[in-house]
C-alpha positions in Angstrom: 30.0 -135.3 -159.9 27.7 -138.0 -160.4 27.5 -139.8 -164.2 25.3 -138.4 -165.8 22.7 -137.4 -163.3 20.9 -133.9 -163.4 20.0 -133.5 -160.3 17.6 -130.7 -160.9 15.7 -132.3 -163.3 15.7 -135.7 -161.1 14.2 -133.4 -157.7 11.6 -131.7 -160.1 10.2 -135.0 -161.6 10.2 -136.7 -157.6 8.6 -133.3 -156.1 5.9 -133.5 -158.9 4.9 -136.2 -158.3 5.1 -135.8 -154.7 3.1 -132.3 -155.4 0.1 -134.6 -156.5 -1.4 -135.4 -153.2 -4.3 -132.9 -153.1 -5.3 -134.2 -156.3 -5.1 -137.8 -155.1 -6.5 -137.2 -151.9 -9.7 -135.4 -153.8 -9.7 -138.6 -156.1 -10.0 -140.9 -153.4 -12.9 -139.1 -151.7 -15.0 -139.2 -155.1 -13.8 -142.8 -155.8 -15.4 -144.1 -152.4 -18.2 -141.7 -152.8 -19.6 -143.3 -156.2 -18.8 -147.0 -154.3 -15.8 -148.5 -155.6 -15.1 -151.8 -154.3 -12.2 -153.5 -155.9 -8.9 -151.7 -157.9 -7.0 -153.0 -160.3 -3.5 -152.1 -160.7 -2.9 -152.6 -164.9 0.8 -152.1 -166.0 2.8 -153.9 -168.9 7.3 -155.1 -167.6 8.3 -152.2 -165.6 4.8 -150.6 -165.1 3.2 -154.0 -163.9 5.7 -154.9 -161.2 5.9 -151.5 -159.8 2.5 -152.4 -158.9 2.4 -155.7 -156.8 4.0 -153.2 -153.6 0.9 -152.1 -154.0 -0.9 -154.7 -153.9 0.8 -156.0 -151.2 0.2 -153.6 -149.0 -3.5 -153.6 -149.4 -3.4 -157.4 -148.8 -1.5 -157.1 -145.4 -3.8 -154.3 -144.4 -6.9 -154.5 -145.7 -10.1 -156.4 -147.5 -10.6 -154.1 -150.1 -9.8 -156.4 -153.3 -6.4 -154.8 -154.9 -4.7 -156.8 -157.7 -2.2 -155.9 -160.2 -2.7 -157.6 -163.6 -0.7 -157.9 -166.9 -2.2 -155.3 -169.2 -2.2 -157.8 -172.2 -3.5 -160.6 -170.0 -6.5 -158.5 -168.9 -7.7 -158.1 -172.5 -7.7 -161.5 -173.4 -8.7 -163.1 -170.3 -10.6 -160.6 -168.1 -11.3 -160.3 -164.6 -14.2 -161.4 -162.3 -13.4 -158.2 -160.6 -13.8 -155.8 -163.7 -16.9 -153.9 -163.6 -18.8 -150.2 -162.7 -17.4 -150.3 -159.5 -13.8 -151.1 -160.4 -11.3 -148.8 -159.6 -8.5 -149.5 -162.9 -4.9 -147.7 -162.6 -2.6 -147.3 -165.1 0.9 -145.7 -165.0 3.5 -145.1 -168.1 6.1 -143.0 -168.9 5.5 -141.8 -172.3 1.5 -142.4 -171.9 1.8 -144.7 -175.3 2.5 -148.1 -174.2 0.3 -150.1 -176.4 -1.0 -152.8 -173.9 -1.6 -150.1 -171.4 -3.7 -148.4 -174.2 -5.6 -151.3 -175.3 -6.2 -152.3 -171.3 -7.7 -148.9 -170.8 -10.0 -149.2 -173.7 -10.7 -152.7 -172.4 -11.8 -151.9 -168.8 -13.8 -148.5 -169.9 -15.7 -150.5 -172.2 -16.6 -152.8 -168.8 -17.6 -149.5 -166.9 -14.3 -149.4 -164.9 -13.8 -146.2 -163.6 -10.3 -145.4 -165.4 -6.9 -143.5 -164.0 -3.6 -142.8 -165.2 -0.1 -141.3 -164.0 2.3 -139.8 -166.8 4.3 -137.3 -167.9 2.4 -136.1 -171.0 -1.2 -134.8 -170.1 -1.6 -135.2 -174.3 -0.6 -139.1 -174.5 -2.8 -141.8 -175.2 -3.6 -142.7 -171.9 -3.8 -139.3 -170.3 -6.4 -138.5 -172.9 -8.3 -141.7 -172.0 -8.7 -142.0 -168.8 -11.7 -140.4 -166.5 -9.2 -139.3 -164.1 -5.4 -138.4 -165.7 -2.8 -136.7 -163.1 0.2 -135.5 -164.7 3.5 -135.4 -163.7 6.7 -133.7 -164.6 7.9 -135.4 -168.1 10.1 -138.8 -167.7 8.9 -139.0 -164.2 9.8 -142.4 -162.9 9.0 -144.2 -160.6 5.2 -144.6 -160.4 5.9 -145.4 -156.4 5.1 -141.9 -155.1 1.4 -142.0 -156.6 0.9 -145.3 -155.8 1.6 -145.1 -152.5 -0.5 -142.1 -151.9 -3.3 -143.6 -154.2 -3.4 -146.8 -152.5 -2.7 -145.5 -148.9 -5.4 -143.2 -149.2 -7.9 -145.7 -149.9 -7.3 -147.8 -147.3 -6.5 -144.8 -144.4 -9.8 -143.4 -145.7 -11.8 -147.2 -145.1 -9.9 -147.1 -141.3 -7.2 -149.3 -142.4 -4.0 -147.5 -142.7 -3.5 -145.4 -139.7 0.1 -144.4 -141.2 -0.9 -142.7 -144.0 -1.5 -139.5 -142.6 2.7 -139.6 -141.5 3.6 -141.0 -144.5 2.3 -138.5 -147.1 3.5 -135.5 -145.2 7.0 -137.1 -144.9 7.2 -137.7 -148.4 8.0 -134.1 -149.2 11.5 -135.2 -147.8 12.2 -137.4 -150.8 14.0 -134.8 -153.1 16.4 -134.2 -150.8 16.8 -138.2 -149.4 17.2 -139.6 -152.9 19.6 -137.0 -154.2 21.6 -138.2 -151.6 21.2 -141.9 -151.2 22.4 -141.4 -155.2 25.5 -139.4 -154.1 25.9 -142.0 -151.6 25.7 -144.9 -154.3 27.9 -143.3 -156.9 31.0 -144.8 -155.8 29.7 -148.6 -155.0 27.9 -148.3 -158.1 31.0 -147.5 -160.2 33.3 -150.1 -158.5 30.4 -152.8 -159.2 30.2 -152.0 -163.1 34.1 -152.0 -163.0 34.3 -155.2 -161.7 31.7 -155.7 -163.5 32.1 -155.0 -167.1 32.5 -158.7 -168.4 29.8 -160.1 -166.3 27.2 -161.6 -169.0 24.5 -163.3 -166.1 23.3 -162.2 -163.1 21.1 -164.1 -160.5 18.7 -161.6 -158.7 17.0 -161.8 -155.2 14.5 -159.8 -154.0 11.6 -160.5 -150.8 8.5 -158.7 -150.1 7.8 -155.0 -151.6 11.6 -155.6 -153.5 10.6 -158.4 -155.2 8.9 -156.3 -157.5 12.3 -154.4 -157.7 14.2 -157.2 -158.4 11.8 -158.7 -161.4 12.3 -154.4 -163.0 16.1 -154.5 -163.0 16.2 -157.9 -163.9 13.8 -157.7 -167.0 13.5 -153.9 -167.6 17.1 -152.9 -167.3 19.8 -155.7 -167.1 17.7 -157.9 -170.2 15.8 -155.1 -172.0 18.7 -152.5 -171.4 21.8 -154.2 -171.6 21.0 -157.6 -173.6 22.1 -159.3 -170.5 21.0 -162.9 -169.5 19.3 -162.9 -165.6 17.7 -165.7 -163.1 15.3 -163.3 -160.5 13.6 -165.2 -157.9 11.1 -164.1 -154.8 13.3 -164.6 -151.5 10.9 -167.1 -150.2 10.6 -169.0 -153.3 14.8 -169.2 -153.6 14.8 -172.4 -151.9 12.5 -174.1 -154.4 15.0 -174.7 -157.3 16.4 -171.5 -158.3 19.2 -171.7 -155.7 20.4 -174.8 -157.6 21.7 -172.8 -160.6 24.4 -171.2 -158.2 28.0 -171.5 -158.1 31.6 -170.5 -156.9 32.0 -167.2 -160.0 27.7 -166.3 -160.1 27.2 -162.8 -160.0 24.6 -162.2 -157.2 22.3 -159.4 -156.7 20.3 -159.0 -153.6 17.7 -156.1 -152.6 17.5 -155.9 -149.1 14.9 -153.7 -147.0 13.5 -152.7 -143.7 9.8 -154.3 -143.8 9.1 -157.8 -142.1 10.1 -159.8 -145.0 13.4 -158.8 -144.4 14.4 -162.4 -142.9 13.5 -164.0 -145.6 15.7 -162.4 -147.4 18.3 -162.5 -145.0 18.5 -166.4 -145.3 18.6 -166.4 -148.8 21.6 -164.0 -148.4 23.2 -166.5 -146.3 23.0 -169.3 -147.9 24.5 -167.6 -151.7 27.2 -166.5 -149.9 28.0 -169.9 -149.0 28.1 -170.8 -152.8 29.1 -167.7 -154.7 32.2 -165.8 -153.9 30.1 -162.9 -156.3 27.5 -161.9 -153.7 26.4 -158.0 -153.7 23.4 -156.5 -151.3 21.7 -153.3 -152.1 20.4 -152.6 -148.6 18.3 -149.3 -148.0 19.2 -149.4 -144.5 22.7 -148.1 -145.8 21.1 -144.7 -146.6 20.0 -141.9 -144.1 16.9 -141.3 -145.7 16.5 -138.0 -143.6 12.9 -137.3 -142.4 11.7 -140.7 -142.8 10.2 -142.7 -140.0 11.3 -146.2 -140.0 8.1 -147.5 -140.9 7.5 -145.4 -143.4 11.6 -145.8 -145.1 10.1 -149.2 -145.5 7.4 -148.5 -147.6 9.6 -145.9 -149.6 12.0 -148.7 -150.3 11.3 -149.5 -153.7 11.8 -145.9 -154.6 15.2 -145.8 -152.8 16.2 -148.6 -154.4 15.6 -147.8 -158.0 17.4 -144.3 -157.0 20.5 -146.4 -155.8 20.4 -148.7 -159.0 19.6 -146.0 -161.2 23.4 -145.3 -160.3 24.4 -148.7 -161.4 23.0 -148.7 -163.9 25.1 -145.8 -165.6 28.3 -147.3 -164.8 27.4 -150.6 -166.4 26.4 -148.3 -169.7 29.9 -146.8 -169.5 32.1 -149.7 -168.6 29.7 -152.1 -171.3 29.8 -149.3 -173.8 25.9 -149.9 -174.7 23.7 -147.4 -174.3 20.9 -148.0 -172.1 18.6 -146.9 -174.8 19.6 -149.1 -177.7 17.0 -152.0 -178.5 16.8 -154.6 -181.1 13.2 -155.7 -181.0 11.5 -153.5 -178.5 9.1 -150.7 -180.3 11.6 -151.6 -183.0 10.2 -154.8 -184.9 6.0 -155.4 -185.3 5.0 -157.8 -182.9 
């Protein structure tokens, strides 16, 4: 038995999500039919990192302009980009994140052609946006559409030859998550036990994981657990961060299977020179069955927060705080 883990409700959210292809697939094909040029990827913490895999992948592949930007930042600062033949997505859980809200308003005043991913067709943002696909409730991660949203533009402009492969292996994921999670359960408990007095953790993450690393950092070990972090970019380690190590500093490092791996294998290296505290999450530790190899490196992110997501619930029970208690967030006026 995994803690507290329903498993049917966590394969009903991934396959809905998954289940959203036709629809995305349709979307894409009117999007590039009425000349969209340029997308922007809007998010706000969580939502806003799990976009820049996204982003990076259209800027190894690709010259269509793809850019994820800080939801609140757009408002107040705008983009050279924003216009009728902006593409703007926007992704949240509840559909009611505030900056999200007032971004959407923002870029559909500009003419942006507007879409959203959540799990209430009736939220804010659902009702907003000129294209809303809906997902199971509390779906999470964003990854699944994203990856189908983004890959379909650029297979569909002759620049992602692996989409085609990718898509139709993604119907696998139910059934590879549920048991990279199983998988986790035990590494994840023995981390929180060890664990439980830990009070900072340094966080390293290269190429589609940085993103990862910046979420569980901010979103989970801060937000969720009033916990004080360092996260740094693998290739940015080695300009100053790496100085804040020592001999007892908890390290966490997300490893995966794309060609920035290296970089964070050095980083790797060198902590466990310094820190006798070193831990890799490393997605090539799980089967992943039905996944090519290039395409279980795109699906990293997604395996990763499954894996973590394990973690997670063990440092709630060993730290006694619920992952849902906050002080300040949606709590206070700000």
């Amino acid at each position: 038995m995994m803690l507290k883990f329903d498993e049917n409700e966590f394969r009903t959210q991934i396959a809905s999500a998954v289940a959203l292809r036709p629809q995305i697939e349709d979307l894409v094909d009117r999007l590039l039919a009425q000349g969209i040029d340029n997308v922007l990827l809007v998010g706000a913490g969580g939502t806003y990192s799990q976009m820049w895999p996204y982003e990076l992948l259209a800027r190894e592949r690709s010259t269509l302009p793809v850019r994820a930007a800080i939801a609140a930042e757009l408002v107040v600062a705008g983009d050279a980009l924003l216009g009728e033949r902006t593409a703007a997505v926007f992704t949240s859980v509840t559909g009611t994140t505030e900056d999200v809200v007032r971004a959407m308003e923002y870029v559909t005043a500009a003419g942006a052609t507007t879409i959203s991913f959540t799990g209430y067709p009736d939220s804010p943002i659902a009702q907003g946006a000129h294209h809303s696909l809906t997902s199971e409730p509390k779906t999470w991660p964003f990854d699944m559409q994203l990856l189908l949203l983004i890959g379909g533009l650029l297979h569909k402009r002759g620049e992602f030859d692996g989409y085609p492969s990718l898509a139709d292996e993604l119907v696998h994921l139910p059934d590879a998550l549920v048991a990279a999670a199983e998988q986790a359960e035990s590494q994840a408990a023995a981390f929180a036990d060890a664990h439980k007095d830990t009070d900072y953790y340094f966080l390293i993450g290269g190429g589609p994981l940085w993103s990862f690393a910046y979420l569980y950092s901010m979103c989970i070990l801060e937000e969720m657990q009033w916990l004080r972090t360092t996260r740094v970019h693998s290739a940015e380690f080695f300009h100053g961060s790496l100085e804040l190590l020592e001999k007892d500093t908890s390290v966490m490092i997300f490893q995966g299977e794309d060609r920035t791996r290296p970089l964070t294998d050095r980083a790797q290296a060198f902590a466990e020179r310094i820190s006798e505290d070193v831990t890799v999450f490393d997605t090539r530790d799980y089967a992943l069955e039905g996944f090519s190899p290039e395409n279980r490196a795109l699906i990293a992110p997604i395996v990763l927060d499954t894996v973590m997501g394990r973690v997670s619930k063990h440092l709630e029970r060993v730290r006694d705080h619920s992952l849902d208690l906050r002080r300040y967030y949606r709590v206070m006026d700000y």
